[in-house]
C-alpha positions in Angstrom: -61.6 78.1 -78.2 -61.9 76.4 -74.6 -62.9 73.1 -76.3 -59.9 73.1 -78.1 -57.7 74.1 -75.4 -59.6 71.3 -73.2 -59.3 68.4 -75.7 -55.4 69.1 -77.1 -52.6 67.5 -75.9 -50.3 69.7 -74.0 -46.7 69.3 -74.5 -43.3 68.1 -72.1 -41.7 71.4 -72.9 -44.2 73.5 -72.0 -44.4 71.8 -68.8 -41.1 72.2 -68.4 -40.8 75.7 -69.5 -44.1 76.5 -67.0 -42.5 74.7 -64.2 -39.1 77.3 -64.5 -41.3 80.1 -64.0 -43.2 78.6 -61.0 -41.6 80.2 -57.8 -40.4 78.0 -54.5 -39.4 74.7 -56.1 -35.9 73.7 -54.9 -33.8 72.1 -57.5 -31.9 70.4 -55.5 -34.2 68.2 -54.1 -35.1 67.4 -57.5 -38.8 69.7 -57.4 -40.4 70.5 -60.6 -38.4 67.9 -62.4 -40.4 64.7 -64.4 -40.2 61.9 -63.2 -39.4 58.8 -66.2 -40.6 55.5 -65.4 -37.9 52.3 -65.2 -37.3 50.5 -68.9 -38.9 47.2 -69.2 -35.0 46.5 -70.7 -34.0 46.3 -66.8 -36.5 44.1 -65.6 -35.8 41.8 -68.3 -32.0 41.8 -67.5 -33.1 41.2 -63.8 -34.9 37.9 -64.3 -31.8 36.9 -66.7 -29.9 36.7 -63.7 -31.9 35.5 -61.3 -32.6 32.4 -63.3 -29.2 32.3 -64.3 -28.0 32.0 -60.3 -31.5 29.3 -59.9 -30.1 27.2 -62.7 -26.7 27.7 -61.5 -27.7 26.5 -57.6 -29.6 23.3 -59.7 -27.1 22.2 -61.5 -24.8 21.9 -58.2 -28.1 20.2 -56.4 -27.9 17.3 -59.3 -24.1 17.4 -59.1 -23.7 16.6 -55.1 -27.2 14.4 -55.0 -26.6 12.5 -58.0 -23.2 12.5 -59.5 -22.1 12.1 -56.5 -24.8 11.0 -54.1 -23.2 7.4 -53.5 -19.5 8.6 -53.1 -20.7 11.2 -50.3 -23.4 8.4 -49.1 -20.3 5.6 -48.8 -18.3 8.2 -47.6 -20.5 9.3 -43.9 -21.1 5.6 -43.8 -17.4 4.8 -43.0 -16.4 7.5 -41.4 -16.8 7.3 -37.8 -16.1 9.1 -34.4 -14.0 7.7 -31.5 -13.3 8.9 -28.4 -9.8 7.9 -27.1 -8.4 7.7 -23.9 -4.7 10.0 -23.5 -2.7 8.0 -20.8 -1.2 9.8 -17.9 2.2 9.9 -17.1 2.4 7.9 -14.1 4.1 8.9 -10.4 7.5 7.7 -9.3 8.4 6.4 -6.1 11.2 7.1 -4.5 12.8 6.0 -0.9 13.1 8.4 1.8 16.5 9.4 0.4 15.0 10.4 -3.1 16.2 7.3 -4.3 14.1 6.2 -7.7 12.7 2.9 -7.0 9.5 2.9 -9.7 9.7 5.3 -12.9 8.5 5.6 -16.6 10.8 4.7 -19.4 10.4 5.0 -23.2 10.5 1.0 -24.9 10.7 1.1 -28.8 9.7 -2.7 -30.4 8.6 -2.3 -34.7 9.1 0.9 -34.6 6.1 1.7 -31.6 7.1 3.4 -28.7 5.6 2.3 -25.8 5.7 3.4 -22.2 6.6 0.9 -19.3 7.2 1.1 -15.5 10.7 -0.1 -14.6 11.8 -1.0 -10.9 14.9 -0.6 -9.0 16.9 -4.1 -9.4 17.6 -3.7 -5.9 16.5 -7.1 -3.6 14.0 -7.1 -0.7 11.7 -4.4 -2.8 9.1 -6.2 -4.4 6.3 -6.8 -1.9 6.6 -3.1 -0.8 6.7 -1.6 -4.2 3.9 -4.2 -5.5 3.8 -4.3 -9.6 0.9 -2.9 -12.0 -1.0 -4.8 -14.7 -3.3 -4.6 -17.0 -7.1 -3.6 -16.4 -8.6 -3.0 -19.9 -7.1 -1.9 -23.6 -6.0 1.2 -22.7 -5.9 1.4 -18.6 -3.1 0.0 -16.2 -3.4 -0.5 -12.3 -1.2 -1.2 -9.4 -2.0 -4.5 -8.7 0.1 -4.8 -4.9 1.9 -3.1 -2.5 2.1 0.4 -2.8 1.5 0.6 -6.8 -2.1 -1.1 -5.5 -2.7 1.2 -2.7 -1.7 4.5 -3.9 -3.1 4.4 -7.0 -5.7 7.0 -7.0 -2.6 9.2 -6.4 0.3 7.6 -8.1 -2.3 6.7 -11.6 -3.5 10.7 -12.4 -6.7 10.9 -14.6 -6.8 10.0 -17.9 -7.4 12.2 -20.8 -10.0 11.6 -23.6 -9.9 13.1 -27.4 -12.6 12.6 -29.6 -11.2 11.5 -33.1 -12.6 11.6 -36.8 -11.8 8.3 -38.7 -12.2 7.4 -42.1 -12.5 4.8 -44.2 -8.8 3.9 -44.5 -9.1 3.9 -40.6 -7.2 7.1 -40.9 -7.6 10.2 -38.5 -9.3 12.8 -40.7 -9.9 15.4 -37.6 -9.4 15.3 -33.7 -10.4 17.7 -30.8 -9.2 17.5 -26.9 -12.4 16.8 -25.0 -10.3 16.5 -21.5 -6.6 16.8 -21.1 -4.7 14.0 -19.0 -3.7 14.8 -15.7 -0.1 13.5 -14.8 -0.2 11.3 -11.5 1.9 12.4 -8.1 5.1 11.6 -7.4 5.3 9.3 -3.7 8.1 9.2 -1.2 8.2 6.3 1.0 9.8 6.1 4.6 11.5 2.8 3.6 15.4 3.2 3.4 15.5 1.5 -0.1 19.6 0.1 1.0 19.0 -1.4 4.9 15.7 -2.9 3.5 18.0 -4.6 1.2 20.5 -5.6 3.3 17.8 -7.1 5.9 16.4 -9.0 2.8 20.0 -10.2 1.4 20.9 -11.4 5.3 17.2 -13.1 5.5 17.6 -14.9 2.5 21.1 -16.3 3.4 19.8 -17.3 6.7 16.9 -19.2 4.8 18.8 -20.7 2.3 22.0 -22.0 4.9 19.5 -23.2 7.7 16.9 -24.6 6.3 13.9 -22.1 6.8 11.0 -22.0 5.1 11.1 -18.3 4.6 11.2 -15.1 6.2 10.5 -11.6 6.7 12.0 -8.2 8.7 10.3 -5.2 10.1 12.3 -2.0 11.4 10.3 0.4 12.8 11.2 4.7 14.4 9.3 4.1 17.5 8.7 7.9 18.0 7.3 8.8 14.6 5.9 5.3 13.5 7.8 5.2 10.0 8.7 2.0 8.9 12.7 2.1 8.0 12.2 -1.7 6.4 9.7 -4.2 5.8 10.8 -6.9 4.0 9.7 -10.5 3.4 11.7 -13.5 1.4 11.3 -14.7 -1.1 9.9 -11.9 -3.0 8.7 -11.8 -6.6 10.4 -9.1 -9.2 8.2 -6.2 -10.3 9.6 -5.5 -12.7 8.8 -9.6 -14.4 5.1 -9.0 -13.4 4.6 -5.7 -14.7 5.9 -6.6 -18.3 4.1 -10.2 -17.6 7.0 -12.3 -18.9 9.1 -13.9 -18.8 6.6 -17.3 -18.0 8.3 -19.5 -17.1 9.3 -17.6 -14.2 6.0 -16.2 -13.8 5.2 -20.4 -13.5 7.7 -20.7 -11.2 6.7 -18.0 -8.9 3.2 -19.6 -8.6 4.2 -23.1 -8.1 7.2 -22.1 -5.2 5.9 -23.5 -2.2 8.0 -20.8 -0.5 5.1 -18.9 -1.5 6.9 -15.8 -2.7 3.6 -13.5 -3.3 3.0 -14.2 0.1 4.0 -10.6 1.8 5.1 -12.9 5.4 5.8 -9.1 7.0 2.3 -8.2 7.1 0.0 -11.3 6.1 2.0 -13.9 7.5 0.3 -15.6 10.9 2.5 -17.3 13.2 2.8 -18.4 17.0 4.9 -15.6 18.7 6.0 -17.9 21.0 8.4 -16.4 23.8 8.5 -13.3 22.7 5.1 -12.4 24.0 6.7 -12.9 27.5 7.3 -9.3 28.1 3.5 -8.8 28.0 3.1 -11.3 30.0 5.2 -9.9 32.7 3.7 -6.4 32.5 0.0 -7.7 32.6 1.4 -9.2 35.9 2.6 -6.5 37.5 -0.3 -4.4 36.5 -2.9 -6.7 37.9 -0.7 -7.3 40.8 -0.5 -11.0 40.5 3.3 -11.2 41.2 6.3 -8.6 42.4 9.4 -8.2 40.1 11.3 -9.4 42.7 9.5 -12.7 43.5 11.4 -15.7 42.7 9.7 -18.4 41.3 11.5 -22.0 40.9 12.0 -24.1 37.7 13.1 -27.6 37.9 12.0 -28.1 34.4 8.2 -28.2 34.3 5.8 -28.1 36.3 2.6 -31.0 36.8 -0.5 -30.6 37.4 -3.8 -33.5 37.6 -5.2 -34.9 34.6 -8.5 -34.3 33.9 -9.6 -37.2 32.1 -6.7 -39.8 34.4 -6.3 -38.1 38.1 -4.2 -40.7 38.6 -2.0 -39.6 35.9 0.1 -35.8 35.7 -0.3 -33.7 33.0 3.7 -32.2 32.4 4.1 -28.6 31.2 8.2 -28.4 30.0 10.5 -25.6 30.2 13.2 -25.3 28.1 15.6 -26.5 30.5 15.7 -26.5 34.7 16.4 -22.9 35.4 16.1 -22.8 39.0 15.3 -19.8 41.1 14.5 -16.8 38.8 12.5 -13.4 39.3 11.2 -11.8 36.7 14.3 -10.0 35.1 16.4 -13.6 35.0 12.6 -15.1 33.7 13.0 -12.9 30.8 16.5 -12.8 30.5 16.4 -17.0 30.2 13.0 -17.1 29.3 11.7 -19.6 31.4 8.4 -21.0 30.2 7.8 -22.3 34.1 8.1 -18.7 35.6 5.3 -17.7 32.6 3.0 -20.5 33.3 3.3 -19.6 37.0 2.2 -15.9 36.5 -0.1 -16.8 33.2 -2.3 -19.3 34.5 -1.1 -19.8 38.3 0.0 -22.3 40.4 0.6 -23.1 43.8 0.5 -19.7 45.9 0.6 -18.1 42.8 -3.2 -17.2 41.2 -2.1 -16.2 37.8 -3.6 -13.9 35.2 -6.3 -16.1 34.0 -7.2 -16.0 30.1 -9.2 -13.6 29.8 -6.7 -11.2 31.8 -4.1 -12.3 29.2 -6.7 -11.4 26.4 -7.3 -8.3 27.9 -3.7 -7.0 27.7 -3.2 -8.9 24.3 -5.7 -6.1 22.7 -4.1 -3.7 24.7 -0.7 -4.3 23.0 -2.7 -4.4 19.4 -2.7 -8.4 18.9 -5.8 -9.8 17.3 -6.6 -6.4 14.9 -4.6 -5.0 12.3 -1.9 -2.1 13.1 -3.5 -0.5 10.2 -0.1 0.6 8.2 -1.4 1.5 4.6 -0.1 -1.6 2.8 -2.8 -4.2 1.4 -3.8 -7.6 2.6 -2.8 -6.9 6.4 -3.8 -9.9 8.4 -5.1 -9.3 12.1 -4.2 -12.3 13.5 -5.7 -14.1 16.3 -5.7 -13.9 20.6 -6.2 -17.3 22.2 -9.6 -17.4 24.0 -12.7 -19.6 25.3 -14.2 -18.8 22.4 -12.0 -19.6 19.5 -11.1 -22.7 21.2 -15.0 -23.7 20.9 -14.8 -22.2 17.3 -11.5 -23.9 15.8 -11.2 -27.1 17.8 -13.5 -30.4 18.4 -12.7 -29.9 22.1 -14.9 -26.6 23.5 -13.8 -27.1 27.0 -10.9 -24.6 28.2 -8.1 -25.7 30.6 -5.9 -24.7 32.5 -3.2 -26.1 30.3 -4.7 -23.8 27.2 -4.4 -20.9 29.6 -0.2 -22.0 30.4 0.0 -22.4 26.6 -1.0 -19.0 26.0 0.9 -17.6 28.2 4.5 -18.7 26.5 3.0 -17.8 22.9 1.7 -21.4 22.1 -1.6 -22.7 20.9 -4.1 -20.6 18.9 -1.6 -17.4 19.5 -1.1 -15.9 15.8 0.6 -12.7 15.0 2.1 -10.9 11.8 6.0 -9.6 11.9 4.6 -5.7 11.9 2.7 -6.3 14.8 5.6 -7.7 16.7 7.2 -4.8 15.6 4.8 -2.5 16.9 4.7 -4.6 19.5 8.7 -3.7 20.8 8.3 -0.3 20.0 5.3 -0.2 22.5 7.5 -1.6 24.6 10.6 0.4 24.2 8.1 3.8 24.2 6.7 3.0 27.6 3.4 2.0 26.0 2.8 4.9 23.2 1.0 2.0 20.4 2.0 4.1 17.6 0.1 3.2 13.8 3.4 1.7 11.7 3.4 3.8 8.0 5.2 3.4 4.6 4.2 6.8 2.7 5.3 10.3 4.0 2.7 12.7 3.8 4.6 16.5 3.4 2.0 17.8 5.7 3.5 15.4 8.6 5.6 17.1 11.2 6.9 13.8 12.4 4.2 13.2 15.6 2.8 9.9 16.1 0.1 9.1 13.3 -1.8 7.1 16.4 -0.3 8.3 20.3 -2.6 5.7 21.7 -0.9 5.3 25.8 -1.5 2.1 27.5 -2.6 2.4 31.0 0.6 0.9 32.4 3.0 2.5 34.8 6.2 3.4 33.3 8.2 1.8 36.3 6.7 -1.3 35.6 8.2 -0.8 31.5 11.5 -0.3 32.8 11.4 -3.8 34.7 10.5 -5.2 31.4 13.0 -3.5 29.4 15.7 -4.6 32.3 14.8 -7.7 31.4 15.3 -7.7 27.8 18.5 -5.8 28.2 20.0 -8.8 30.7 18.6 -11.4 27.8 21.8 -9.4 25.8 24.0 -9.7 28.4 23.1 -13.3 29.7 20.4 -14.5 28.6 19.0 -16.2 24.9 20.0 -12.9 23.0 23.6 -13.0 23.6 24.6 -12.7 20.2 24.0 -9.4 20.6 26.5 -8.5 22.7 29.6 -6.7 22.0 28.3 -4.7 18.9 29.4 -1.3 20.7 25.7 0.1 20.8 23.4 -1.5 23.8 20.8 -3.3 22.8 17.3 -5.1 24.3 15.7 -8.0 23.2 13.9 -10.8 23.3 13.5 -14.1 21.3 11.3 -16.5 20.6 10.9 -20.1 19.5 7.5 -21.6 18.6 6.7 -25.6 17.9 4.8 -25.8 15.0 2.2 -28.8 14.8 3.1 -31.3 12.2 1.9 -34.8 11.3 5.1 -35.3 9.7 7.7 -33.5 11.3 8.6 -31.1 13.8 9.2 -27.5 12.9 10.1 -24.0 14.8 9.8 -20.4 14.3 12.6 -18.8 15.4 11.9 -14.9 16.5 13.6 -11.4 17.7 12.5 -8.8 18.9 14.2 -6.0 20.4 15.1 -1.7 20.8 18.3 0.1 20.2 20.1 2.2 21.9 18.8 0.7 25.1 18.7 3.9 27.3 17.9 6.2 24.7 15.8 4.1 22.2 15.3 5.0 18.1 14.3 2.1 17.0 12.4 -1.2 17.4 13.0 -4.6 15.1 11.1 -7.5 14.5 12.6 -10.5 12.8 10.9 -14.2 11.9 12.5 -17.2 10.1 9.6 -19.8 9.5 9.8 -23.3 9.6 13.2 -24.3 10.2 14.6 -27.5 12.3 14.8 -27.8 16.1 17.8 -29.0 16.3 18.9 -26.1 14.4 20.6 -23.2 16.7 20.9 -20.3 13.9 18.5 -18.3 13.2 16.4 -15.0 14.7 19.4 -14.0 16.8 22.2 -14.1 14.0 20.1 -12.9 11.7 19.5 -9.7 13.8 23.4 -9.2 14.6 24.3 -9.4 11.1 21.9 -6.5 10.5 22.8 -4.4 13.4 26.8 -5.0 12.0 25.8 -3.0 9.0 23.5 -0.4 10.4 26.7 0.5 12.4 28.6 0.7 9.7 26.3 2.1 6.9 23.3 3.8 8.8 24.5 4.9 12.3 22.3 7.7 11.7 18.9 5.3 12.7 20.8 4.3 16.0 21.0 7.0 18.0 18.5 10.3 18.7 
């Protein structure tokens, strides 16, 4: 019996009818229940799909690689990245009235728009605003004046995009790597309308008297902001920037009025007489002579030759002027007074040259004034040394020392430093630094307040000097305007194998007991025998400053 119980097979259902009557199994967590094993039906449908999703993967492997392997291959091959610059929009200019004088306008040629700088058509602008040009592809720059030397601020930054091309050189994607940053907007101290007016009356003077060319500098002598600065002839912007036309372009280049030459600030010339007034206060200063000394002119003065003792070497004055002191000197401007007290003579030991290049730095001469305009020349002060440098002759005399003193010989100087120059004058010796761009942080003081170690009583002998040179003297023709005026002209010999030429100067302050403002004028190269020139020149501008800007002539 227990073999046969051992050896049969027992059956599900009595399993399952045992495991019913077993106590503590919990049905719901499936106890006592058989467990049937997965159909090979399932594994088989299993591997269906998985080879199904394998071929599937395959067939799109073959499809890319080699249906259409050289499509995609010619495709990634043309396709290309570039990275392109985004052009700022560039800063305007405007006058110190918020007049526009450079801005951006829209030009549309075969349906491209383009953007281009235009310029006021206003004369007696271009050296100050300068033009821009072309640096590479996709990059302008100011090339002169202020476009040159605000261009860090005026230009802004660039942008740059990086761009998908394909192979019909079309954009197929684009991202912003850096956005452009527009540049700043400038406002200038220059009043856009009497710089224009000072350029129109320049040029007429040119043109009617024979000059060479010219230039104009107006200067606020208690701030140091440049009202004008002009120079003629000029070049248009407006023609550079677009670079055409050419033949004008030509013309501009082959002028041998030299119009790209700013005369205001790189032009070097012989002061001549106006360099008197320094003169005189390096005099008084040092003590050399009293204001009230008289010294006579017959019309030149002689003194031994080196080389024949027998013979006189003859120093001119303009004319014989008589007895003078130093108010009637620089009221006339004798040349025999200024000898006198430059280089001495008789009972009179004079300044000496290197007295006369000591006050010559004093006054600025020989460096630059440092206004923020390119290409500033800084000139030259007559000395031992330059004589030696420039000249086949290294000995100094006494006659280079007379020279000097009347603004003659190696004496060079720009227009803006004779500006300076008056305003130094009319200031009682603040040397101020001459600008062009206001800053909005500026409160108006003195960029430079540099005071010259030189009695004020001593200025106002000076400045009644130049005041009686309007009443009496060489500056008449500034007389009965209805404002008091100083000043002081100038008239240098040129040296010239086959003519003889003159600059004609003026310098001068207005009002005269109150002053606002100090001028410089030049007219270059005219005749001799030609009377017109500095002095008109200057009364034609004060006529419409009374009339159009009485604003800049008084405090």
């Amino acid at each position: 019996m227990s073999k046969r119980l051992n050896n049969r097979t027992l059956d599900p259902d009595e399993i399952f009818a045992d495991s019913q009557n077993i106590p503590g199994f919990d049905k719901y967590q499936f106890e006592g229940r058989l467990e049937k094993p997965i159909a090979k039906s399932t594994f088989t449908s299993i591997n269906f799909c998985f080879l199904f999703l394998g071929g599937l993967l395959l067939s799109q492997i073959i499809y890319l690689e080699i249906v259409k392997g050289e499509i995609y291959v010619s495709k990634s091959e043309t396709n290309y990245l570039r990275a392109l610059s985004i052009p700022s929009t560039r800063g305007i200019i405007y006058d110190r009235n918020g007049k526009e004088l450079a801005w951006n306008d829209s030009l549309t040629e075969n349906g491209n728009t383009e953007v281009i700088r235009s310029y006021s058509e206003m004369p007696g602008l271009g050296h100050i605003l300068g033009y821009i040009g072309i640096i590479t592809a996709d990059k302008i720059a100011g090339k002169d004046g202020i476009e040159k030397k605000y261009e860090d601020v005026l230009a802004g930054v660039i942008g740059v995009k990086l761009v998908e091309m394909d192979s019909k050189n079309q954009v197929a994607s684009e991202s912003m790597l850096r956005p452009p940053v527009n540049g700043k907007n400038i406002k200038l101290t220059i009043d856009a309308e009497l710089q224009s007016d000072l350029y129109n009356i320049l040029g007429s003077v040119v043109r009617e008297r024979g000059f060479g060319g010219g230039a104009g500098v107006i200067l606020d002598i208690h701030s140091g902001e440049t009202l004008a600065l002009t120079s003629y002839p000029e070049y248009n912007s407006q023609i550079l920037s677009r670079g055409e036309p050419e033949d004008i372009i030509k013309g501009y280049i082959n002028n041998k009025q030299k119009p790209f030459l700013n005369r205001a600030i790189s032009g070097l010339y012989p002061p001549g007489s106006i360099i008197k007034p320094m003169i005189a206060l390096a005099a008084l200063t040092e003590k050399i002579i009293s204001s009230e000394k008289q010294i006579f002119s017959a019309g030149s003065i002689s003194l031994p030759n080196p080389f024949f003792p027998e013979l006189k070497s003859v120093f001119m004055d303009w004319k014989a002027h008589g007895w003078v002191d130093m108010r009637r000197a620089l009221a006339i401007s004798s040349n025999v007074y200024f000898y006198t007290i430059g280089g001495g003579y008789e009972d009179v030991k004079g300044l000496g040259i290197s007295k006369i290049d000591k006050y010559a730095n004093l006054f600025g001469f020989g460096a630059k004034t440092n206004i923020d305009l390119d290409r500033e020349e800084e000139g030259m002060i007559p000395s031992p040394a330059t004589k030696a440098l420039n000249t086949k002759d290294p000995i100094w005399r006494i006659g280079d020392t007379y020279h000097a003193s009347i603004g003659q010989g190696d004496f060079q100087i720009t227009p803006i430093q004779a500006a300076v120059y008056a305003a130094t004058v009319a200031n009682n010796g603040l040397l101020l630094q001459p600008y062009v761009v206001i800053d909005d942080s500026s409160d108006q003081t003195p960029k430079r307040g540099k005071t010259l170690a030189i009695p004020p009583e001593y200025f106002k002998i000076v400045k009644e000097g130049m005041r009686l040179a309007v009443l009496e003297g060489t500056a008449q023709g500034l007389s009965g305007l209805g404002i008091d005026v100083a000043a002081k002209t100038g008239t240098a010999e040129l040296e010239s194998n086959a003519t003889k030429l003159v600059n004609s100067w003026l310098i001068g302050f207005l009002p005269y007991n109150n002053p606002r403002i100090a001028f410089s004028i030049l007219l270059e190269r005219g005749k001799p025998t030609n009377l017109i020139g500095g002095v008109y020149a200057g009364r034609q501008l004060l006529e419409w400053m009374l009339i159009h800007t009485p604003q800049y002539l008084s405090r």
